[in-house]
N, C-alpha and C positions, 0 to 999 in steps of 0.2 A: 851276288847270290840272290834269287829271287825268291820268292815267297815257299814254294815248294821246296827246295832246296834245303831252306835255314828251318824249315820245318822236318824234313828228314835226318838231317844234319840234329836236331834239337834232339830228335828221336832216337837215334842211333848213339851220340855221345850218352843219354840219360839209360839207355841199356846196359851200354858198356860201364858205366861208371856202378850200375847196378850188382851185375854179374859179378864183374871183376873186385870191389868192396865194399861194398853193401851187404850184402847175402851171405849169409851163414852157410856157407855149401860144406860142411862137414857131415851132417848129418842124412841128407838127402839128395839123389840124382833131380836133374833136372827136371826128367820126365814125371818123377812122382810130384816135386815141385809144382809145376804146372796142373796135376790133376788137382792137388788141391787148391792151387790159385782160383779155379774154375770152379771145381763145387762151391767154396766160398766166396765166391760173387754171384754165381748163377743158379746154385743151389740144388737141389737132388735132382739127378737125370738117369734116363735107363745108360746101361752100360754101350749099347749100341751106338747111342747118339755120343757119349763120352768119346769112344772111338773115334768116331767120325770126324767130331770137334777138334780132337786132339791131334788129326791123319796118321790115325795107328791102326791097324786091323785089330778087329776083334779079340781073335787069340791073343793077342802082344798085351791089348788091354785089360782081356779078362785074369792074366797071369799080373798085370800090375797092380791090378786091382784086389786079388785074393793075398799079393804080398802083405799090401799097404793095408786090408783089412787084419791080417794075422799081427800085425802092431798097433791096430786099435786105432789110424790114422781114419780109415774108411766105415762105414756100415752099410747091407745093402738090407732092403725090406723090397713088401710085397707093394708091387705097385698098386692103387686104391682104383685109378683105371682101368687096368687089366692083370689079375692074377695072378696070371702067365708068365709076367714080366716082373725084374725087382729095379728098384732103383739104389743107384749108389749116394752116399752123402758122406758128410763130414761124422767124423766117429768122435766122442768124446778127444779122444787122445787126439786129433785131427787138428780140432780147434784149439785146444790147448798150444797144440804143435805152432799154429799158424799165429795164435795172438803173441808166443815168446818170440818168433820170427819177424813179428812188424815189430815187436819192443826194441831188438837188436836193431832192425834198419832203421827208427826214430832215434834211437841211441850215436850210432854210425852217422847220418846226417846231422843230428844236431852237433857233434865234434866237429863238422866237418864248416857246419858253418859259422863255424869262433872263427877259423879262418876267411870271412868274406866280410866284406864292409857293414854296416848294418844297413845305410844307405842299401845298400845291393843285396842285403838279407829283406826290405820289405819290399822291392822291385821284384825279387823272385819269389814272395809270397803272394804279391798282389797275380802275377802271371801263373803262379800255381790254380787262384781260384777259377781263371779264363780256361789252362792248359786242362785242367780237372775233368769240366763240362764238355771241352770239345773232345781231346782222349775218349771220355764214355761213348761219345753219341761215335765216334770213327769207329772203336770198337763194337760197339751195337752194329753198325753196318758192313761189318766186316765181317761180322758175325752170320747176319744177316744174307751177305750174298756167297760168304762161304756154302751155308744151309742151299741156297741154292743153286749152286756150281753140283754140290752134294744129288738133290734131288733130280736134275738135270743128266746127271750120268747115271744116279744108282734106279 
């Protein structure tokens, strides 16, 4: 298996194992899931670019977005930019939402790893702080040439 491979392989088993027990999915679709993944990493954005980021149209989003606000998960205000535009963010209930959800998956992995050697608990620590760094910066360029695949067509 070469390099590329045991890296997609790495990425694909650590989703799966995510999805499948990790993640509290009682409470939440995937899709709202993921809007707040993204406001809380990247922080208030117009609902437009939310779309876009997410490959959802408009409507599909501004409807997910007025749900997720009517439970207090979302807030939008008036963009300080332009007026005209509001942006969406993390709503109190949001963050609340999202800090019980990484408690469950720290909870979930640390069970998980009574089961692995400790030897091989600080081998996948020390590779957590490598996998960390490069994860971000993939996703930053991924990001990145997403936005302009985006600009490029739209």
């Amino acid at each position: 298996m070469d390099g590329t491979d045991a890296i997609a392989e790495m990425i694909a088993s650590g989703t799966d194992l995510m999805w499948r027990y990790l993640v509290d999915r009682d409470e939440l679709g995937a899709s709202a899931a993921l809007v707040l993944n993204r406001i809380n990493r990247e922080g208030p954005m117009r609902l437009t670019a939310l779309a876009e980021a997410e490959g959802a149209s408009q409507s599909g989003m501004t409807q997910l977005v007025q749900r997720m606000e009517r439970q207090g998960l979302l807030e939008r205000w008036s963009d300080p930019d332009d007026g005209r535009a509001s942006l969406v963010m993390l709503g109190e209930a949001g963050r609340q939402f999202w800090e019980a959800r990484f408690d469950v998956l720290r909870r979930r992995v640390g069970a998980l790893l009574t089961t692995v050697s400790e030897d091989d608990q600080v081998a996948l620590w020390l590779a957590a702080q490598v996998a960390l760094r490069v994860l971000g910066q993939m996703r930053e360029t991924a990001g990145s040439q997403a936005q302009l695949g985006a600009d490029a067509t739209g």
